[in-house]
N, C-alpha and C positions, 0 to 999 in steps of 0.2 A: 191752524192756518199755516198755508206755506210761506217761509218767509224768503221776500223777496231778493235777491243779489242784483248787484254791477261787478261787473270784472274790469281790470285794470289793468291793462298790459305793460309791462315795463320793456322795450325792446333794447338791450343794450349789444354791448359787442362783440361779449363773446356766447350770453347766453338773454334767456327769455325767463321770466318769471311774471305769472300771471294770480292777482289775489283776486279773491270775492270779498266783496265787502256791503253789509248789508244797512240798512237805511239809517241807523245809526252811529256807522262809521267803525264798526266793528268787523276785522278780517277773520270769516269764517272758513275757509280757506286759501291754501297757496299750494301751486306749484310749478316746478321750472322745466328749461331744459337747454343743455349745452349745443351748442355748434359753433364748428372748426373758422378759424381765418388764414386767408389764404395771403400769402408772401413770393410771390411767384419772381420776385428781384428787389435788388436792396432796394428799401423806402418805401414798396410796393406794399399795399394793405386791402383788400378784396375781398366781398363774401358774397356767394353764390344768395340771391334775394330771398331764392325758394328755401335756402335754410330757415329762412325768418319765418314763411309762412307752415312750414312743417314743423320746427319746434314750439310753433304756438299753438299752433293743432293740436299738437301731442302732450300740451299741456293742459287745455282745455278738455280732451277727453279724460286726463287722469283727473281734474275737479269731479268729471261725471261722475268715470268709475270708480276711483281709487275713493274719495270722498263725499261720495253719496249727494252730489248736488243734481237737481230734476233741472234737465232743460228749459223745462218750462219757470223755473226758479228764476233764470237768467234773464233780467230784463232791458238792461244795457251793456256796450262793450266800447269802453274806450282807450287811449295808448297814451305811453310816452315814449319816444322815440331817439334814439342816439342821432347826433346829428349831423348834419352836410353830406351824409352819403348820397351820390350820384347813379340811379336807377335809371337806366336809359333804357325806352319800350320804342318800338316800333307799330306801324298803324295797325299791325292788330291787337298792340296792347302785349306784345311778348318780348321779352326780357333779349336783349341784345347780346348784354355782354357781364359777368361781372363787376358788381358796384363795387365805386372807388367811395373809400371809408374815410373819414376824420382824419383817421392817425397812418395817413398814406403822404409822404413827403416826395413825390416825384416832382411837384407841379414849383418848383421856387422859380423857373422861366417865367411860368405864365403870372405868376403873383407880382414878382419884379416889372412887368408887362402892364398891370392894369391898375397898379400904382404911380407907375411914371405916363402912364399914357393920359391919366384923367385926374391924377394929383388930387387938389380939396376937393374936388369936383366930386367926385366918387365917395369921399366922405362925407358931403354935404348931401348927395344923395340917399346912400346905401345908411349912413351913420357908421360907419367901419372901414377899417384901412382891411385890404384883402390880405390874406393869410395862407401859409400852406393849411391844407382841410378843409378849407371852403370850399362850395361845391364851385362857384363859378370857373375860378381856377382848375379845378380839374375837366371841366366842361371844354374851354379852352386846348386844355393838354389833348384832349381828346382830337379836337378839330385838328391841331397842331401832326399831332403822332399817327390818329387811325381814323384819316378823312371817310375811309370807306365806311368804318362803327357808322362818322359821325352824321353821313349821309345817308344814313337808315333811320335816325332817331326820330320819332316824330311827337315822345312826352318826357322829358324829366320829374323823374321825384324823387324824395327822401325818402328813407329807411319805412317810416311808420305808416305813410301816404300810401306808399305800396301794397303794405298790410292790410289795408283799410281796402283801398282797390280789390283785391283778390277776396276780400270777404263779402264785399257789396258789386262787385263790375261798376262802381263808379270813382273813375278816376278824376282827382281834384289834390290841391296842396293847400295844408293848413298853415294861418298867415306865418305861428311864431316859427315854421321851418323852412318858411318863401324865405324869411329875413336872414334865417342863417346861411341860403344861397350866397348873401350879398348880389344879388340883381333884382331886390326890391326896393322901391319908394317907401321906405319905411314910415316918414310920416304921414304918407298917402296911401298907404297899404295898399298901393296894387305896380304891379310888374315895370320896372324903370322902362323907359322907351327909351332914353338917352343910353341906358348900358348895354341898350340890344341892339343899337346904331352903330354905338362905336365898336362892338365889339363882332360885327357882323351875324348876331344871332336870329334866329325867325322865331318872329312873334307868338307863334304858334305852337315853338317849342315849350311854353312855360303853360301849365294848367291853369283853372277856376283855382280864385281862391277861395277859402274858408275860414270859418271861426273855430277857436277850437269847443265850443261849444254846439256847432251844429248838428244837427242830428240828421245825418245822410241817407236815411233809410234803414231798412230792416238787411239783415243776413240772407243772399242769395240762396237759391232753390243748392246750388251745385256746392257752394261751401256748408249749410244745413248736410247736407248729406254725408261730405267731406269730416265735416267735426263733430255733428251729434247735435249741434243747438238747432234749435228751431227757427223758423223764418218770422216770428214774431219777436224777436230779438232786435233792437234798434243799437245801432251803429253809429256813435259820436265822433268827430272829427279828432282830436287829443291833441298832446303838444308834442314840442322840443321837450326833450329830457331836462334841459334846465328850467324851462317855463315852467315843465308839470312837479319839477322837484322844488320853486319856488311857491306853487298854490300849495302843495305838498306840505310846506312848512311854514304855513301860512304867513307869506311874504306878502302882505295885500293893501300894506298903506304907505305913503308918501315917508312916514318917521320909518321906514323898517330897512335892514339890511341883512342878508345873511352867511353867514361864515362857516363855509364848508371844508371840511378836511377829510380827504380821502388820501388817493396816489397822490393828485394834486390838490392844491388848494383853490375855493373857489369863494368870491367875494362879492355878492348880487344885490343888487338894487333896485325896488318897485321902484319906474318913473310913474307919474301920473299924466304927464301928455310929453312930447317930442318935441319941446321948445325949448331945451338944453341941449347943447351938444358938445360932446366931449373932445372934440377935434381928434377919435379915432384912437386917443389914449386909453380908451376900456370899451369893450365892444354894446352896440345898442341895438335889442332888436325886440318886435312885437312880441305881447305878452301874451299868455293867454286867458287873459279877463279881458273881451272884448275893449278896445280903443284905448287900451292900456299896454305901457311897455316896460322893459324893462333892462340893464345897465348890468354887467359882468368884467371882471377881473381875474387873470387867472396865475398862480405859481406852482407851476409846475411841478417841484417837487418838495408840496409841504410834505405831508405825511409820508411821504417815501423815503425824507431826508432821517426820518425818528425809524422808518422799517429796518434802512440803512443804518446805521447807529445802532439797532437792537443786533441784526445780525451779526455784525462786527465785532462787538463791544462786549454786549451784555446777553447773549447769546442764552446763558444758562440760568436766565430769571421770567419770567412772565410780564407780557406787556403791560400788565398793569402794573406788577410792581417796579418794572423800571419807570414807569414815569410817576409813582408814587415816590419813590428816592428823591426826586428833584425839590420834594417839601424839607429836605434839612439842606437843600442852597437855599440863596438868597436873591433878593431880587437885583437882577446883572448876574448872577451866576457865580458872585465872586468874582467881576472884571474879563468875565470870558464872554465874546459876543462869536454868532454864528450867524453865517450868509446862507440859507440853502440854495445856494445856484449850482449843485451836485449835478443837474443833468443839463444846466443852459437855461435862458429864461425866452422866453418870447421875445423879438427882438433883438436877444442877443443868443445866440447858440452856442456861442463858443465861451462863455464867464463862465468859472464855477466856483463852488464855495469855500468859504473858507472858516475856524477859528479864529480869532485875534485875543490875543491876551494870555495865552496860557503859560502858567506860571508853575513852580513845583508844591504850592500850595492845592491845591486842586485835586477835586477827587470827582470819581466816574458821575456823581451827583448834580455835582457841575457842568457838567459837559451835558449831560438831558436834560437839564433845566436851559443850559444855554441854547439847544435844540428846540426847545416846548418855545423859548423868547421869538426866537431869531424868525419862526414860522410866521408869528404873530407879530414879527415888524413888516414881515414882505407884505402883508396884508395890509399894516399900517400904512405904507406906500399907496397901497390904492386909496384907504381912505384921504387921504392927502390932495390927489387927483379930483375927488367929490366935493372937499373942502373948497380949493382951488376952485372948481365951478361954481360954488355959489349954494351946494345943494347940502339941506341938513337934515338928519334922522337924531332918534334918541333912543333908539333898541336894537340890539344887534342879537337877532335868532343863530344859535350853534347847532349844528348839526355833524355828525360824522364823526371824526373821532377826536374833536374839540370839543365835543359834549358830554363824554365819558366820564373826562375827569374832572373833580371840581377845582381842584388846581388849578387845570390848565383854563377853566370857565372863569377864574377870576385872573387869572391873567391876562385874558380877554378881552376882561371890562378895563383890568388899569391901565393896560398899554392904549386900546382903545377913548379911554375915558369917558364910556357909554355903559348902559346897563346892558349885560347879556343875561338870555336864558336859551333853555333849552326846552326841548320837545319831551313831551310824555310817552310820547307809541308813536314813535320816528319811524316812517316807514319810506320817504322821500318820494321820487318820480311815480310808483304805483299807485301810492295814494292820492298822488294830482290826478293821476288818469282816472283813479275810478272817481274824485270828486268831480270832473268835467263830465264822465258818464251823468251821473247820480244829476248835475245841473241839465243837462241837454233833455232827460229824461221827464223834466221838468219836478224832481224832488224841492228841489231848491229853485229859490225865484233868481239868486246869483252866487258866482261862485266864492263869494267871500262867506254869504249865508252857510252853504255847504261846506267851506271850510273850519270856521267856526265848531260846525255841527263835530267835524269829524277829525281836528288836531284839538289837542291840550297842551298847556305848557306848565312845566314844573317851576322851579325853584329860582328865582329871580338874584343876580351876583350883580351889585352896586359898585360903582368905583371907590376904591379907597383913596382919599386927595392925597396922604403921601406917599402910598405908593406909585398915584399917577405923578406923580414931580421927581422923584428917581428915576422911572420910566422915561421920563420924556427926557432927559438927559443922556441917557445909552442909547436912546433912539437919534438924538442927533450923531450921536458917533459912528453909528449904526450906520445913517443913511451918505457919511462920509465913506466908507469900506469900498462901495460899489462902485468909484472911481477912482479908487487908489485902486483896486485889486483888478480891477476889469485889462485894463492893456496887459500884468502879468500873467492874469490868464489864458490869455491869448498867445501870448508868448510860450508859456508853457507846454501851449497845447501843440503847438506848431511843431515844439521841441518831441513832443511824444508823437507824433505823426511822422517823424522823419524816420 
């Protein structure tokens, strides 16, 4: 019997990787493919849309050829998508102009704009203080700099919506990427009328929205032809890259939180309904387990501060064993605490990090142990933030490169003072898309069923009580740092800018 697949598109930013993964949650295959971003002036970040639908093409034919999968094998296809990028179409449905990407910082007018213009208001709407990389703000810039663009536009969408578009010709926005516009009702899940007033936009500019479970239809006659799948191929709606990397790692109950370490660090929270609000302190936006949301935090430069630190430092050893060395420190490092605000924090742009404590007793040991800490207090801030609201969990899911090591997995739990675990066959954003295929399809009756089916989790790391009471003593010292050091860094920086 032939066995069945869903494909999974992971659309990120600088490339595409696409897995099959078949009804029991096993990827039978994967493949990728890179394309260029464009920087056409400082802050500028751009990518031609068509790149995204041709490296996905050209990944999906190599599932065909290169790995023997039968078109007819394919029986859903759904995405995750990097997010806020700005696809502006005109009424025929053709691409304007280059989309304005996440990590494009032109827009700090228009952000400074529609925070002072609508204050709580905005975040009692949207549930989010606006940001450089949201789309709304760049929508804005746009009106602002190339009235002519903006008087051609007649649809916006994100990155994966696009995707989805050109594979089906039906254009729609899936809710959890409406939300990371910020010009959604997020606990209304449909299109603010209040931010399309005040901000002069026509209603007409914002698409249908969707679930990411919908199932849109089948694969067009002209992309069938275009990619080799078949028109019996159904086409699921997918997420935001964070949503689909939250079902991904089965973040699906009210107790869970998840602790992501990549470049940056990321800190996500299943909500169960939108009657919390964080007053714009950690961003809130629809999840993609229908009428469900979800809660993020983000530090910038977790794991880039430890890449930083390997480079530098410990250059001539292997990333595991530098941060296996941090097991003959101790906990505090030996009285060395680490800030990673090496690149700025949201909010603040201009802090950056620092040591404090180092003394001639100390060795390279201590210093990546103080690194492995210092990540896992910034994070410990966010939880503080959730604390603070009223809101409680008892499992914190590791993923990324906070799961690798078990050190770093009980460091985790004690600074935390929650049980962490990890994932067994972490696969993140791909594996949300093809678990919302695999539900839209109707494999699964929901997407927590499907996730189940298709994550496992290994090894469960309990707090230790005295290490958590050590712990929580460097952390108060810890969260003193950040206002001692912040006006010198500012100053400092002023000082190297001159």
């Amino acid at each position: 019997m032939t066995k069945e697949v869903v494909l999974g598109v992971d659309l990120g930013t600088s490339a595409v990787k696409v897995s099959a993964v078949d009804r029991q949650g096993t990827i039978v295959a994967q493949e990728a493919y890179d394309y260029p971003l464009s920087q056409p002036a400082p802050g500028y970040s751009e990518q031609n849309p068509e790149e995204w639908v041709s490296g996905t093409t050209v990944a999906i034919v190599r599932l065909i050829l290169n790995d023997h999968l039968k078109a007819e094998q394919i029986k859903g296809i759904s995405f995750s998508g990097q997010m806020h990028g700005l696809v502006t179409l005109d009424k025929a449905g053709k691409i304007i102009r280059p989309a304005i990407l996440w990590n494009d910082t032109r827009v700090s007018k228009q952000t400074r704009k529609i925070n002072e213009q609508m204050g709580d208001e905005f975040i009692n709407i949207t549930r989010n203080r606006a940001q450089e990389g949201f789309t709304l703000p760049a929508i804005l810039w746009l009106k602002e700099n190339e009235p002519e663009t903006f008087s051609r536009i007649d649809k916006i969408v994100t990155p994966k919506d696009y995707l989805r578009y050109r594979m089906t010709g039906k254009l729609q926005m899936e809710i959890s990427d409406a939300a990371g516009t910020v010009a959604l009702d997020v606990a209304a899940g449909t299109w603010s009328k209040r931010v399309q007033e005040v901000f002069d936009l026509p209603a007409n500019m914002f698409p249908e929205i969707i679930q990411s479970i919908d199932n849109v239809g089948s694969i067009s006659d002209a992309y069938a032809e275009f990619s080799g799948l078949t028109t019996e191929t159904q086409v699921i709606g997918g997420a935001a890259d964070n949503a689909a990397g939250a079902v991904g790692s089965a973040i699906l109950q009210p107790n869970m939180v998840m602790s992501s370490i990549g470049t940056s660090g990321v800190v996500l929270k299943y909500e169960d309904t939108a009657d919390v609000n964080y007053q714009g302190k950690v961003t809130f936006f629809n999840h993609a387990i229908p009428n469900k949301f979800y809660s993020m935090g983000v530090t910038l430069a977790a794991g880039y501060s430890l890449s930083w630190f390997k480079k530098n430092f410990a250059s001539e050893i292997s990333f595991d064993e530098m941060v296996d060395s941090a097991k003959s420190s101790t906990i505090g490092a030996n009285g060395l605490l680490f800030t990673p605000y090496i690149v700025g924090e949201r909010g603040d742009g201009d802090i950056r990090g620092a040591f404090i404590g180092v003394d001639g007793t100390q060795t390279r040991a201590d210093f990546v142990r103080s690194v492995l800490e210092g990540i896992i207090y910034s994070f410990k801030d966010l939880f503080e933030i959730y604390e603070a609201a009223g809101t409680s969990f008892d499992t914190v899911v590791a993923i990324g490169g906070g799961a690798k090591s078990s050190l770093w997995l009980q460091i985790q739990a004690d600074i935390f003072n929650t049980k962490v675990v990890a994932l067994q066959n972490e696969q993140g954003p791909g594996m949300g898309a093809a678990i919302l295929a695999a539900v839209g399809l109707g494999w699964f009756d929901s997407v927590q069923e499907a996730a189940n089916k298709f994550t496992s989790f290994g090894e469960t790391y309990e707090p230790v009580p005295e290490n958590v009471a050590q712990y929580r003593e460097y952390y108060e010292l810890y969260k003193k740092i950040y206002g001692q050091t912040a006006e010198l860094s500012h100053d400092l920086l002023a000082l190297r800018r001159k």
